[in-house]
VEXZALUM-109191 format. One record per residue: x negated, y, z negated of N, C-alpha, C, O in turn. Coordinates in steps of 0.02 Angstrom, whole numbers, plus 50000, padded with zeros to 5 digits. Layout:
((X,Y,Z),(X,Y,Z),(X,Y,Z),(X,Y,Z)) ...
This chain:
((49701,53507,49872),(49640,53527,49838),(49659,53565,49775),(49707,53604,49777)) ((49626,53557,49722),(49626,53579,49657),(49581,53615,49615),(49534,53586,49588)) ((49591,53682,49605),(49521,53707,49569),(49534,53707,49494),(49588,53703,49465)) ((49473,53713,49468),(49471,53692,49388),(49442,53783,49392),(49398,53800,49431)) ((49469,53823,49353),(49458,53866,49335),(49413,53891,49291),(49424,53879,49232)) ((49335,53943,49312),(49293,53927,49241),(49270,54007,49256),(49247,54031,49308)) ((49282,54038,49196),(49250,54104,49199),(49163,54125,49232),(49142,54172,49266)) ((49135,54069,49204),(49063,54083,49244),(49057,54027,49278),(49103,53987,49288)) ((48975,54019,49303),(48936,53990,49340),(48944,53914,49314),(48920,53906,49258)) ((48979,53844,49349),(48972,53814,49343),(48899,53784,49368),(48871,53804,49419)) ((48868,53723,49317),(48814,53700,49348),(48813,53612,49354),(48762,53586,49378)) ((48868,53569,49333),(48851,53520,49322),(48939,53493,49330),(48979,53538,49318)) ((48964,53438,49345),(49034,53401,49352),(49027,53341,49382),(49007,53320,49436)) ((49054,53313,49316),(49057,53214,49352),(49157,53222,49315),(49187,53255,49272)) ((49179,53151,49383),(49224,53107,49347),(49207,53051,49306),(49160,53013,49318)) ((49263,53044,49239),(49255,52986,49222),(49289,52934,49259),(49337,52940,49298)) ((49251,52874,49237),(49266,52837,49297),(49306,52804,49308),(49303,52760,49351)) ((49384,52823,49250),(49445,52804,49268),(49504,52834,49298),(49564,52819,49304)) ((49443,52913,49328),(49477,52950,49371),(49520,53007,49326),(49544,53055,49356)) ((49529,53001,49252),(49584,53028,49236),(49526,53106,49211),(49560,53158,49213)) ((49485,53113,49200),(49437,53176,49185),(49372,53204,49218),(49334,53172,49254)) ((49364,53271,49200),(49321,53298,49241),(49295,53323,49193),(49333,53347,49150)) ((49198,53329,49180),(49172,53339,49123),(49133,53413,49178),(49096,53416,49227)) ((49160,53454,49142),(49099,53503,49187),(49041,53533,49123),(49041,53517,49064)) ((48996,53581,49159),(48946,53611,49120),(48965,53671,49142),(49005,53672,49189)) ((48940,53739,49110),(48957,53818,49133),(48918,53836,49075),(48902,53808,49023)) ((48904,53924,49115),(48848,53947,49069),(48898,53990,49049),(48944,54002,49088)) ((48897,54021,48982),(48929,54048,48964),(48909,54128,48951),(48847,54127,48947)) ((48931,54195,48943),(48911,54250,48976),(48834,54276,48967),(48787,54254,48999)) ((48832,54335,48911),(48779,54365,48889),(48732,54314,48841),(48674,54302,48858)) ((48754,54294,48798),(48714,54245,48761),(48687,54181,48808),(48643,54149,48779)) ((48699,54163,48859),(48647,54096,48899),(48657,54035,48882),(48615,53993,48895)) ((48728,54016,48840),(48734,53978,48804),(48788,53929,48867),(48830,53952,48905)) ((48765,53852,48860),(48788,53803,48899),(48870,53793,48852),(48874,53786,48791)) ((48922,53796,48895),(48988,53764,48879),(49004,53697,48896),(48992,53693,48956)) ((49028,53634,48870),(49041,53571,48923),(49126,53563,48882),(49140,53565,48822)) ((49163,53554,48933),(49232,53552,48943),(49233,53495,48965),(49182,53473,48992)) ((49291,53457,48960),(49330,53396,48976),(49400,53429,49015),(49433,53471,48984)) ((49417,53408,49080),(49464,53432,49099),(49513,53388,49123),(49503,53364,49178)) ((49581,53368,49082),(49652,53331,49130),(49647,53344,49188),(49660,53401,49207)) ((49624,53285,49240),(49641,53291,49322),(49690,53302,49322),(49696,53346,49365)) ((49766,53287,49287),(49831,53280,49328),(49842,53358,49301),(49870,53399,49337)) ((49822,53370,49250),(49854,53438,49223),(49821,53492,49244),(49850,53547,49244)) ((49746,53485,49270),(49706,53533,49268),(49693,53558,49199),(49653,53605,49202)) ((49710,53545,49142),(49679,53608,49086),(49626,53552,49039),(49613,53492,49041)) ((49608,53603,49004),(49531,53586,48962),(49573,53546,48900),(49624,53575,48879)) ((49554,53484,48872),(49569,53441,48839),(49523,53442,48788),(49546,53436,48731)) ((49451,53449,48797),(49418,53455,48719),(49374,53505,48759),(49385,53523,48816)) ((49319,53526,48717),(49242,53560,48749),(49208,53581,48669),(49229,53578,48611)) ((49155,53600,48696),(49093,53614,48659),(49045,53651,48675),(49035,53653,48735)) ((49002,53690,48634),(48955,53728,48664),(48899,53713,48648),(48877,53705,48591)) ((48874,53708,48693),(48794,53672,48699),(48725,53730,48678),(48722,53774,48634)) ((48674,53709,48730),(48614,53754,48665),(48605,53798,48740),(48649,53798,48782)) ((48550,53830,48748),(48536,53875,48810),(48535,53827,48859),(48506,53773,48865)) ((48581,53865,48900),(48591,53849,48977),(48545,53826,49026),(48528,53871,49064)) ((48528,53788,49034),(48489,53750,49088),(48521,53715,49162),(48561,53669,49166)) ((48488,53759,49219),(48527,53717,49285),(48510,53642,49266),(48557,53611,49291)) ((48468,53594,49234),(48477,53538,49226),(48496,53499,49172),(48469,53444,49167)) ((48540,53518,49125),(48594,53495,49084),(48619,53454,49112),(48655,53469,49160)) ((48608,53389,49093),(48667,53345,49109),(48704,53312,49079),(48700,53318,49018)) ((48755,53264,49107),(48825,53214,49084),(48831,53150,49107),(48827,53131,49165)) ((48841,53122,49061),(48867,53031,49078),(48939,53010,49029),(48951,53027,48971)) ((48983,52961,49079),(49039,52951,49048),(49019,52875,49036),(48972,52852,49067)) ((49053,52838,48991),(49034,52772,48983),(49079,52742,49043),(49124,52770,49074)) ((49045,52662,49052),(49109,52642,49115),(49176,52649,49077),(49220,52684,49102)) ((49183,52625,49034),(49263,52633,49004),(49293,52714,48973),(49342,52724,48937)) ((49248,52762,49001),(49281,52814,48989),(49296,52840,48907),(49330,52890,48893)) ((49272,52805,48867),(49299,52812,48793),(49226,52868,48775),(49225,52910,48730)) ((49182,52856,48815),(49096,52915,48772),(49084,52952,48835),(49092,52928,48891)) ((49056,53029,48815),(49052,53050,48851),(48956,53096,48829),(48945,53126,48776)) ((48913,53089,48875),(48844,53106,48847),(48829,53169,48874),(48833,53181,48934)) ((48814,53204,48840),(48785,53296,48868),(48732,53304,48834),(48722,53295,48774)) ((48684,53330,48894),(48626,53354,48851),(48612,53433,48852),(48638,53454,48904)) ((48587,53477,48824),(48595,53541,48822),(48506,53562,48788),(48474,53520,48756)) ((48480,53629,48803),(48421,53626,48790),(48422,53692,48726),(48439,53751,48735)) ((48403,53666,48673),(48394,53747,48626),(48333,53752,48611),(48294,53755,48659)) ((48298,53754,48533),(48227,53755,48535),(48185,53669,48563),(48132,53655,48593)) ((48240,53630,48535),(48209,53549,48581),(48282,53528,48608),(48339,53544,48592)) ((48254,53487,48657),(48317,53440,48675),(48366,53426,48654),(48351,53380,48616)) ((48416,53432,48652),(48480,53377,48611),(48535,53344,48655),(48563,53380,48696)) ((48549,53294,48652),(48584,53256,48673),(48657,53236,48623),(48659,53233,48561)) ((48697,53228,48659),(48761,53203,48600),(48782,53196,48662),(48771,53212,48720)) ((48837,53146,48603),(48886,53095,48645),(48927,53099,48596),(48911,53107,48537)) ((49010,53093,48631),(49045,53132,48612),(49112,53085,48635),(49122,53048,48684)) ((49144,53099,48590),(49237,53065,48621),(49262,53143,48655),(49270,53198,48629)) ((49268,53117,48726),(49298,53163,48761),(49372,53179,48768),(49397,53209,48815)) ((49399,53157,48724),(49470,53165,48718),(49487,53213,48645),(49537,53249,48638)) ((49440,53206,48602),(49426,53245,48558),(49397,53302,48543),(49425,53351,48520)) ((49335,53294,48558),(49271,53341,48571),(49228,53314,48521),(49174,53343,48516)) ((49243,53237,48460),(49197,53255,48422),(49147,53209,48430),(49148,53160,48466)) ((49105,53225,48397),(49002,53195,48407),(49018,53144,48374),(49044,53154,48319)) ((49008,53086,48393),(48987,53022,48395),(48925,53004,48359),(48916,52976,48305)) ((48870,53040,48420),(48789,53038,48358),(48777,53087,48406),(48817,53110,48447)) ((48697,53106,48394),(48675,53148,48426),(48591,53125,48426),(48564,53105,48374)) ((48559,53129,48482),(48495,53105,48482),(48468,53153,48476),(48505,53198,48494)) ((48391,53182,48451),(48349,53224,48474),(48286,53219,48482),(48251,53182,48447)) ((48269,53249,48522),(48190,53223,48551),(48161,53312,48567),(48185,53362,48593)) ((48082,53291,48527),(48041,53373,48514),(48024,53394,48565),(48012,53455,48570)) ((48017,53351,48618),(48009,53381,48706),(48044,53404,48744),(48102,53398,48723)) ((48043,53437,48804),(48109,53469,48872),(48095,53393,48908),(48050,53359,48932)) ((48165,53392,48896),(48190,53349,48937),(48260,53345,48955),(48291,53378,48913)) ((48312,53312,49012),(48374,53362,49010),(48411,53288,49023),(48465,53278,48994)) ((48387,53240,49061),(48426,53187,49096),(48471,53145,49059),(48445,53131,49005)) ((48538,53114,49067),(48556,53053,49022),(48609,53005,49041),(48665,53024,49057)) ((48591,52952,49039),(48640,52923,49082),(48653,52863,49054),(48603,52839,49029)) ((48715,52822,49048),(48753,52754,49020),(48723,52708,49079),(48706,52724,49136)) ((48724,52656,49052),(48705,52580,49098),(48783,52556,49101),(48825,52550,49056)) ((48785,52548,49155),(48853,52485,49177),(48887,52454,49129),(48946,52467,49118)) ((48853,52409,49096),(48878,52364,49039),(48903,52409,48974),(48920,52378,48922)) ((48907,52485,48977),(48903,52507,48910),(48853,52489,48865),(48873,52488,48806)) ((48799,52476,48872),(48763,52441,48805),(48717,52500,48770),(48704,52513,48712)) ((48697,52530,48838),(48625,52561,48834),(48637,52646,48859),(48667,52663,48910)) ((48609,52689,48815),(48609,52753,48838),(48530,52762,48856),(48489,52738,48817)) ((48507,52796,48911),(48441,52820,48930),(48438,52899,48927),(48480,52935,48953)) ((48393,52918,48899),(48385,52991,48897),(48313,53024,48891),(48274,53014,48844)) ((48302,53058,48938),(48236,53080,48950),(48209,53144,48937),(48240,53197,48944)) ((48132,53136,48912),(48109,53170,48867),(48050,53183,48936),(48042,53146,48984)) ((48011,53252,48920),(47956,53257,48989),(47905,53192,49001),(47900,53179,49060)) ((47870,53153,48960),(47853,53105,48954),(47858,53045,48963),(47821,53004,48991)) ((47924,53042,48927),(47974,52972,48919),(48019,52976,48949),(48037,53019,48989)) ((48056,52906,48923),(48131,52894,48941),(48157,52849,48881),(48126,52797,48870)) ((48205,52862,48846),(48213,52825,48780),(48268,52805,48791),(48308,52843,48819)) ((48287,52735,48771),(48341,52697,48805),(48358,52654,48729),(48337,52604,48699)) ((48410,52707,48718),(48446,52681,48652),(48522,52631,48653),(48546,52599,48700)) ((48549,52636,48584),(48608,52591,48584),(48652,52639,48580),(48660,52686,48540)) ((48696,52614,48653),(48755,52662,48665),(48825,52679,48624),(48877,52709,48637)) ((48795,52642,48565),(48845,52646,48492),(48845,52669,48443),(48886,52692,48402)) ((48775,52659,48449),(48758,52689,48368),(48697,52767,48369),(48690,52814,48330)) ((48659,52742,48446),(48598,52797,48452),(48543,52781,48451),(48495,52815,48469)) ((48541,52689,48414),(48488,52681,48403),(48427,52689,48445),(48430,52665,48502)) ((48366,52720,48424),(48319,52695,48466),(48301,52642,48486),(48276,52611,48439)) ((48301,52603,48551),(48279,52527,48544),(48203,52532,48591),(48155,52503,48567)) ((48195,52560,48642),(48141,52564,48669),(48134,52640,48699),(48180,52678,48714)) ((48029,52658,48704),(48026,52711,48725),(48008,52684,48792),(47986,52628,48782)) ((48008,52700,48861),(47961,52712,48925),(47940,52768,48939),(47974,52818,48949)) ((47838,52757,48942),(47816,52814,48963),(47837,52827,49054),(47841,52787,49102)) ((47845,52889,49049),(47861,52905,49123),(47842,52984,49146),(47877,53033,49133)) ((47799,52984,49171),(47760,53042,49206),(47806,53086,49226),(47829,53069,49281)) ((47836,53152,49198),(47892,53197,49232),(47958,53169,49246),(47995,53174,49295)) ((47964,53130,49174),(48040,53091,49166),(48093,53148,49168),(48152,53131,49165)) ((48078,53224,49174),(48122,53255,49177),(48154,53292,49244),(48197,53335,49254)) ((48111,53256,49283),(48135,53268,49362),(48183,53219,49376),(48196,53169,49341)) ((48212,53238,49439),(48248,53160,49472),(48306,53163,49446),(48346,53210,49440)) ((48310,53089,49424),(48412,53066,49412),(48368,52981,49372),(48307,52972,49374)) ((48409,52943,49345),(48394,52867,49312),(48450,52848,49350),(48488,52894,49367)) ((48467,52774,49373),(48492,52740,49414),(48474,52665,49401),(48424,52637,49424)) ((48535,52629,49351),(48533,52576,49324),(48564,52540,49384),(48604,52574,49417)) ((48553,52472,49408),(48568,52427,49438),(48661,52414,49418),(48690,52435,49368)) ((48686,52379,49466),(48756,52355,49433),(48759,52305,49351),(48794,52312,49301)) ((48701,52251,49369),(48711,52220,49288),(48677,52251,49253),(48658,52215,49208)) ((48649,52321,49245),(48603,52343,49191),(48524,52319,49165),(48484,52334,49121)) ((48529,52280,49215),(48457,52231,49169),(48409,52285,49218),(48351,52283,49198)) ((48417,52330,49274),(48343,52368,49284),(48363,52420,49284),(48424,52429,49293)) ((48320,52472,49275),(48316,52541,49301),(48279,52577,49348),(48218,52566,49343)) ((48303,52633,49412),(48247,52669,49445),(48243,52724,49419),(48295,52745,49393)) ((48195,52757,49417),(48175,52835,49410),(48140,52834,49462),(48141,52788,49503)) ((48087,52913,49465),(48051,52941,49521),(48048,52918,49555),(48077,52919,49609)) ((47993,52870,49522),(47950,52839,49549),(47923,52750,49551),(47880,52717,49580)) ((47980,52737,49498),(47958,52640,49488),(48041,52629,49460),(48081,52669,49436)) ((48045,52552,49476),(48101,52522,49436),(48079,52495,49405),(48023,52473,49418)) ((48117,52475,49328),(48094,52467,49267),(48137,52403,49259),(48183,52385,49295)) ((48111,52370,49203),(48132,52301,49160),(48185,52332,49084),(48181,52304,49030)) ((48214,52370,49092),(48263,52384,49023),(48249,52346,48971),(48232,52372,48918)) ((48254,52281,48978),(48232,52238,48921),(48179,52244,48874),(48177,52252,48813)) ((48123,52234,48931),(48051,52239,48900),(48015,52305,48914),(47968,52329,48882)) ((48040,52323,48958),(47993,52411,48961),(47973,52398,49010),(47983,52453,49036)) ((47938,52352,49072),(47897,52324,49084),(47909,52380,49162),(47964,52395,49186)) ((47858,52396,49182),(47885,52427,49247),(47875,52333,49320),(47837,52284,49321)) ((47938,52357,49367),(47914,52301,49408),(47900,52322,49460),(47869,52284,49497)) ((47914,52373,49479),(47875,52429,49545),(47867,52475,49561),(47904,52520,49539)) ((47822,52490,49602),(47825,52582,49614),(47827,52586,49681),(47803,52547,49722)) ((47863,52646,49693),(47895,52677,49751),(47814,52716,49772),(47769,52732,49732)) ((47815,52722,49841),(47756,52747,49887),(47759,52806,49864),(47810,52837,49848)) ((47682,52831,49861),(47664,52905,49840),(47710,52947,49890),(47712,53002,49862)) ((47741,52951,49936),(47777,52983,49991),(47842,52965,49978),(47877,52974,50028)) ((47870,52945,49935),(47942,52944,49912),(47963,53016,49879),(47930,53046,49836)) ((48020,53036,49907),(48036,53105,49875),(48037,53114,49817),(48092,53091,49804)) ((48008,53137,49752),(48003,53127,49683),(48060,53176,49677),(48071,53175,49617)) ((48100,53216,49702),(48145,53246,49659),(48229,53217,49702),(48287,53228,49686)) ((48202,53180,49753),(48283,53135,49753),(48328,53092,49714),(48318,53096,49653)) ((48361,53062,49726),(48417,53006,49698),(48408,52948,49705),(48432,52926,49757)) ((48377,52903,49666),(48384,52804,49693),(48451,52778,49656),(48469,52786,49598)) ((48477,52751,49699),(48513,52736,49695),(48523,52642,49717),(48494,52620,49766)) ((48553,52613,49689),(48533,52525,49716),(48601,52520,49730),(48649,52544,49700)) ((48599,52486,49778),(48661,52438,49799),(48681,52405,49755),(48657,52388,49701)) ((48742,52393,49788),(48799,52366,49730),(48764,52284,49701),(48771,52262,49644)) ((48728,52252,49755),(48694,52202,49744),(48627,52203,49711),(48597,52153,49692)) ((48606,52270,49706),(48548,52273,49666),(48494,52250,49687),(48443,52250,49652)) ((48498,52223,49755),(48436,52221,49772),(48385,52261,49807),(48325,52250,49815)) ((48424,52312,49827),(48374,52368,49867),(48410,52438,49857),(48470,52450,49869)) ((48363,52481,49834),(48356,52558,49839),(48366,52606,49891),(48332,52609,49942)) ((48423,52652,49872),(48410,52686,49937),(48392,52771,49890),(48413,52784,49834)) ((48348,52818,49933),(48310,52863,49898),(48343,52944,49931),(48336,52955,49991)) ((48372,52986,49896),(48428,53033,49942),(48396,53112,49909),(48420,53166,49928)) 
């Protein structure tokens, strides 16, 4: 067992998913200010980081499948999102959206970044930033997003979505936990809700 050493309160840690990094979040002291670090598994030490906007327990992180982008969102007077070479530390692009919203997550294929706004969910190009589509989504800032293996759907709360066209193709029973995890099988054909 291995600890990653962090002066304060960690709130947030994914691997990338070639195993070789650990992206954490931490609040940083008196000022409330979010830190996100990149950490060498084999070495244990911090390889790039950055400091984000005020600290939020729901700041989050996405690594691309190939490990080359890494997405943090951090909350100051609005949202901001950036994506970032995690071997570097430096910003790539940076999205921003005038609403609280904290969520963000890469699709499988690399193509598509999703990032959610209280309203929405805006599902841009995982290259450039572009905006390509908005989805309205009722308390898009609860929950987790959960792209299928080929990327072509998405779940949130409460419905899985058509990525392509926006199009919602179902909704989950009013008695589905709205602040759990969907998650789809590797086959993508069925949801499981955690």
């Amino acid at each position: 067992v291995a600890t990653l050493e962090h002066d304060h309160l960690v709130t947030n840690a994914r691997f990338s998913p070639d195993g070789k990094w650990i992206a954490t979040i931490s609040k940083t002291s008196k000022r409330s200010r979010s830190r996100v670090a990149v950490w060498d598994v084999a070495s244990r030490k911090v390889i790039a980081e950055r400091e984000g906007g005020a600290t939020s327990y729901g700041d989050d992180l996405s690594f691309s499948l190939d490990s080359s982008l890494l997405a943090s969102s951090s909350k100051e007077q609005e949202t901001r999102f950036d994506v970032w070479n995690p071997q570097t530390g430096e910003v790539v692009f940076r999205l921003k959206h005038p609403i609280i919203g904290h969520l963000v997550e890469f699709s499988p294929d690399g193509k598509l970044l999703a990032a959610t706004s209280r309203e929405s969910i805006h599902l841009c190009d995982a290259e450039t930033g572009e905006l390509l589509r908005t989805i309205p989504q009722e308390d898009a800032f609860r929950g987790t997003i959960s792209f299928t293996p080929t990327g072509d759907r998405m779940a949130t709360i409460d419905a899985v979505w058509d990525v392509t066209t926006g199009e919602r193709i179902c909704r989950f029973p009013e008695d589905a936990n709205r602040w759990g995890r969907p998650v789809f099988t590797r086959d993508g054909k069925a949801i499981v809700m955690s």
